[in-house]
TORFI-251741 format. One record per residue (C-alpha): residue in three letters; chain; y, x, z. Coordinates in steps of 0.2 Angstrom, whole numbers. Example, Ala and Ser with C-alpha at 12.3 -4.5 7.8 and 13.67 -1.06 7.14 Angstrom:
// residues 2
  type  mol      v      u      w
   Ala    A    -22     62     39
   Ser    A     -5     68     36
***
This chain:
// residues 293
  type  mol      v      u      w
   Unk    A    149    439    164
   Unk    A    158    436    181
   Unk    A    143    439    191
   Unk    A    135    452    184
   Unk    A    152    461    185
   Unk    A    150    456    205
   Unk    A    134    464    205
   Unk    A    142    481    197
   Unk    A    154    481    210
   Unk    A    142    478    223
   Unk    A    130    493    215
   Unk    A    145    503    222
   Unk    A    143    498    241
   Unk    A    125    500    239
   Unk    A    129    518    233
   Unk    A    144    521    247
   Unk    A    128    515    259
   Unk    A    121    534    253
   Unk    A    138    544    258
   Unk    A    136    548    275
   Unk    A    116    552    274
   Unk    A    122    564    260
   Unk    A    137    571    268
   Unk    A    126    574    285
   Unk    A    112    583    274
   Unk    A    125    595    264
   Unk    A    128    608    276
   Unk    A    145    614    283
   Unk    A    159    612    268
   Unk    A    176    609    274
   Unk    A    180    590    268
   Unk    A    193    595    254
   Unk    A    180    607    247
   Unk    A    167    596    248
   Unk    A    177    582    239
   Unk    A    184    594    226
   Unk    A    169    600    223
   Unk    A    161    581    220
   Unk    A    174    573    212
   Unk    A    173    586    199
   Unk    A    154    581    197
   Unk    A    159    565    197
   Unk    A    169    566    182
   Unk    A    155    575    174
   Unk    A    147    559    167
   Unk    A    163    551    162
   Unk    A    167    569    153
   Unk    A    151    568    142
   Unk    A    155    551    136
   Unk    A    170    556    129
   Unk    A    161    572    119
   Unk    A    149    560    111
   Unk    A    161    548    107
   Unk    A    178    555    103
   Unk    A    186    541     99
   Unk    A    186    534    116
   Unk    A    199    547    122
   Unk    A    213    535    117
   Unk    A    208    521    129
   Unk    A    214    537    141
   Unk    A    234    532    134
   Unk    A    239    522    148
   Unk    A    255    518    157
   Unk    A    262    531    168
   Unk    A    259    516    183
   Unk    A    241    516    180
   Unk    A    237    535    181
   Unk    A    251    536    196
   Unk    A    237    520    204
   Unk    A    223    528    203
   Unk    A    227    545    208
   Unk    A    236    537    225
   Unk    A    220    525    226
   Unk    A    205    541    226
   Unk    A    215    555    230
   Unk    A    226    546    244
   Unk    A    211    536    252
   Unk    A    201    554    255
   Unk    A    219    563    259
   Unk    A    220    551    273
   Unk    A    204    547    279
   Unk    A    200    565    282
   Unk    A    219    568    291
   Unk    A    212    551    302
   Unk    A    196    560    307
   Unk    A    205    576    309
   Unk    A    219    568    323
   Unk    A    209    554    330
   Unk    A    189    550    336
   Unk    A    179    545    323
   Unk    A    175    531    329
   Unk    A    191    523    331
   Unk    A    197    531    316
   Unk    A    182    524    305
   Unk    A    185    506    311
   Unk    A    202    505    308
   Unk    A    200    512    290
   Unk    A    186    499    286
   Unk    A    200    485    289
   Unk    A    201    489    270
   Unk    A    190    472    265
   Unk    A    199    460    275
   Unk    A    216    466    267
   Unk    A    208    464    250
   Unk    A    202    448    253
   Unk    A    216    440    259
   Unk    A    229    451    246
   Unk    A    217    444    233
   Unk    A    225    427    233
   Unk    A    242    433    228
   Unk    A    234    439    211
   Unk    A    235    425    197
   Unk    A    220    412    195
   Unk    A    214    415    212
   Unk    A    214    407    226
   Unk    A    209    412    245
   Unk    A    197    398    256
   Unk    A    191    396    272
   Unk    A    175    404    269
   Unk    A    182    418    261
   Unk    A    193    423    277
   Unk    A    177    418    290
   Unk    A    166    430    281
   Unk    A    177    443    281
   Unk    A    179    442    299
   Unk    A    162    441    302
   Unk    A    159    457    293
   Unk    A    173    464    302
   Unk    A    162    458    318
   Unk    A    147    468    311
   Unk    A    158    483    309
   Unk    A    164    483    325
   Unk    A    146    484    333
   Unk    A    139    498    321
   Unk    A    154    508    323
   Unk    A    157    505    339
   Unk    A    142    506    346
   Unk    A    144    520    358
   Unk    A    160    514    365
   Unk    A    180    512    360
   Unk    A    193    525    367
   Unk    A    210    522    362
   Unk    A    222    536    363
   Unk    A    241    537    362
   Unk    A    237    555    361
   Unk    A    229    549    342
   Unk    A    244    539    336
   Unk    A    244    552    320
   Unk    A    225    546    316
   Unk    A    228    530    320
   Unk    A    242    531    307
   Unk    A    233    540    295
   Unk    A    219    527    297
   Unk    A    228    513    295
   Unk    A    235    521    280
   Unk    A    221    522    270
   Unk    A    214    507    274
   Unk    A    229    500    265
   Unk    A    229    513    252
   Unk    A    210    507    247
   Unk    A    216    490    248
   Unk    A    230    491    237
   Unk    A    221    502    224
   Unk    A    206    488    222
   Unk    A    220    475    220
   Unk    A    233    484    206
   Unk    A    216    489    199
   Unk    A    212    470    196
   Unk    A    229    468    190
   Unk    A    225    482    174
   Unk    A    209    472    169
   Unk    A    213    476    151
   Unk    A    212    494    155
   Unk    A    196    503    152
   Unk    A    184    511    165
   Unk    A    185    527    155
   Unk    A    200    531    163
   Unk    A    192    535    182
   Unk    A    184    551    172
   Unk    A    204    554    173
   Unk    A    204    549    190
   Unk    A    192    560    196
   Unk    A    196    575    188
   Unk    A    214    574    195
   Unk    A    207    571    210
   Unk    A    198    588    211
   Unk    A    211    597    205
   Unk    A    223    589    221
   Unk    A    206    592    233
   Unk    A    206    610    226
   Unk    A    222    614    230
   Unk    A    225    605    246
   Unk    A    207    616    252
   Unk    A    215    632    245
   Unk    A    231    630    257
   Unk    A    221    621    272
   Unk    A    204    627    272
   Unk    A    191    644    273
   Unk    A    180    642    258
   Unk    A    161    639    264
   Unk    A    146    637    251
   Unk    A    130    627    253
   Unk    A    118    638    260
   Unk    A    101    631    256
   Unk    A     96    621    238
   Unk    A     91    605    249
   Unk    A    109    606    254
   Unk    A    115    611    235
   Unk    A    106    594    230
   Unk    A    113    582    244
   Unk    A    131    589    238
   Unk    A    125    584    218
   Unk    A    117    569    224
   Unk    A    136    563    233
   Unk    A    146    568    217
   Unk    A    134    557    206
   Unk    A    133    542    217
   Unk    A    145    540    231
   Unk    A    159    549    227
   Unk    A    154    546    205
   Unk    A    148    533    199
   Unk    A    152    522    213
   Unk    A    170    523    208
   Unk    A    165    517    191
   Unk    A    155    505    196
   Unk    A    170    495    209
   Unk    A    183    499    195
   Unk    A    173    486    184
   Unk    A    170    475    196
   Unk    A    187    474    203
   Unk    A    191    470    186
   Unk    A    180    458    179
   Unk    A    170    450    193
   Unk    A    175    443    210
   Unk    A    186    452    220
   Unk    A    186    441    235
   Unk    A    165    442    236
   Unk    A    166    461    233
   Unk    A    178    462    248
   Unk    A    167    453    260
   Unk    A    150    461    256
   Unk    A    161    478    258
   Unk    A    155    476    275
   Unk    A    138    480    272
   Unk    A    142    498    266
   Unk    A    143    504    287
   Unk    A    128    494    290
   Unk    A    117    499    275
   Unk    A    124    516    279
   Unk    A    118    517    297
   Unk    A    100    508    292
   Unk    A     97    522    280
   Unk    A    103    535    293
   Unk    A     89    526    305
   Unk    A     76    525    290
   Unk    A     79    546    288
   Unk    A     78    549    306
   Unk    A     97    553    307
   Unk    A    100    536    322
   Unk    A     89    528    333
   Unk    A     89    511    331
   Unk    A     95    496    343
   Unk    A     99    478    345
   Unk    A    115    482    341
   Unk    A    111    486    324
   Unk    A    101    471    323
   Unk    A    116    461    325
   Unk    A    127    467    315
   Unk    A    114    466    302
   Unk    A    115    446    305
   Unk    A    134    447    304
   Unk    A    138    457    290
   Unk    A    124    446    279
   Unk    A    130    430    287
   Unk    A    148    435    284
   Unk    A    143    440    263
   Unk    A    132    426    260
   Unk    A    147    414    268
   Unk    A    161    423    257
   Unk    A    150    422    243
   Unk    A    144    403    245
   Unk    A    155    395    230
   Unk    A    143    407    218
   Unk    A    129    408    226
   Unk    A    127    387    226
   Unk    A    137    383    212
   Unk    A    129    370    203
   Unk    A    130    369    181
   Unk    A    140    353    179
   Unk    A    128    340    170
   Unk    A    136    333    155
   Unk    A    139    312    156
   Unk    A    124    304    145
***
């Protein structure tokens, strides 16, 4: 059960690996109204669940704490990383933000019945290393002129950080309540797009089905996806292969045409695998214990 709960969550990183190649092909929305927009497909499936069985709606009854945790965690993350890339270069902006799975590996060993090894904290890093080269590849330029994104950044790596641990910390609560998420997560988009944005429409159907395709996957059933995992399978594994969402991201933008590729690429490919195979070593080569004869 563990692991194929680790594999759920790792669906979600696979499908976060689509976000920017989906992003780049749909068109010019302004980021609220693009996330509003999303989200609000991305509670779509969660919505029809609940129309063909009713009786699900109750597992929506939870503690005031848990909605007020997942609100913060989606709407809060997206809130901040668009402030980030609004007040700082992306680049600098993105990396900070994506210290999100080392803080969630090393916060995971303050939950109950785990606990945080060596190879947990190497392969972090190590995928940390790979970010650093695929994010950075054209070059670092720190600013104190940026100290507002830089904030922001750091903010919502935290933000994710402490959404994915507290998640962990509800495991009795059911995955039907980030339909709940979602939709109140459209609703703040909406409205923080209404006071801060000029409304722009796709303009082509190609572009039309690049925005479906991100509120199905990446910003949809991704969300799903980590919150059962979080849950139920390992958190520390899930943190560290985390990591390969910039590199998967930036293969399939050179697979599509959208980046040239480079040695650089290359080795962060080596790090980031290295680094999840390393975090994930107890699983992956844990052996059944053979019962005395």
């Amino acid at each position: 059960m563990k692991m194929r709960a680790t594999l759920i969550g790792f669906s979600a990183i696979l499908m976060w690996a689509l976000l920017a190649l989906f992003t780049a092909a749909s068109g010019r929305m302004p980021p609220f109204q693009l996330s509003a927009v999303c989200f609000l497909i991305g509670s779509l499936p969660g919505i029809l669940v609940l129309l063909a069985r009713p009786q699900r709606a109750r597992l929506l009854r939870q503690p005031a704490k848990v909605w007020l945790t997942g609100i913060l965690g989606l709407f809060g993350y997206h809130f901040l990383y668009f402030t980030a890339l609004r007040n700082a270069p992306a680049v600098e902006a993105s990396l900070i933000a994506y210290l999100w799975p080392l803080l969630i590996v090393t916060g995971s060993a303050l939950l109950p019945g785990e606990t945080l090894k060596w190879n947990h904290i190497v392969g972090t890093l190590l995928g940390l290393a790979g970010t650093v080269f695929i994010v950075g590849r054209n070059g670092f330029s720190f600013d104190g002129a940026y100290v507002i994104g830089y904030g922001a950044a750091f903010l919502c790596a935290f933000t994710w950080a402490g959404y994915s641990l507290m998640t962990r910390r509800f495991e009795a609560v059911s995955t039907d309540v980030v339909t709940g998420f979602c939709l109140a997560t459209a609703i703040l988009s909406l409205l923080c797009h209404l006071m801060l944005e000029t409304t722009v429409w796709p303009g082509t159907g190609f572009e039309w089905l690049a925005v479906a395709g991100l509120g199905l996957l990446p910003v949809g059933a991704a969300f799903y996806a980590w919150d059962f995992g979080v849950k139920n399978g390992d958190i520390q594994i899930l943190g560290a292969a985390s990591y390969a969402a910039p590199l998967l991201s930036t293969l399939v933008l050179v697979l599509t045409g959208f980046a040239e590729p480079s040695w650089g690429i290359a080795l962060a490919c080596l790090l980031v695998t290295g680094g999840a195979v390393l975090a994930a070593r107890d699983m992956i080569f844990r052996r059944s214990a053979v019962a005395p004869a």
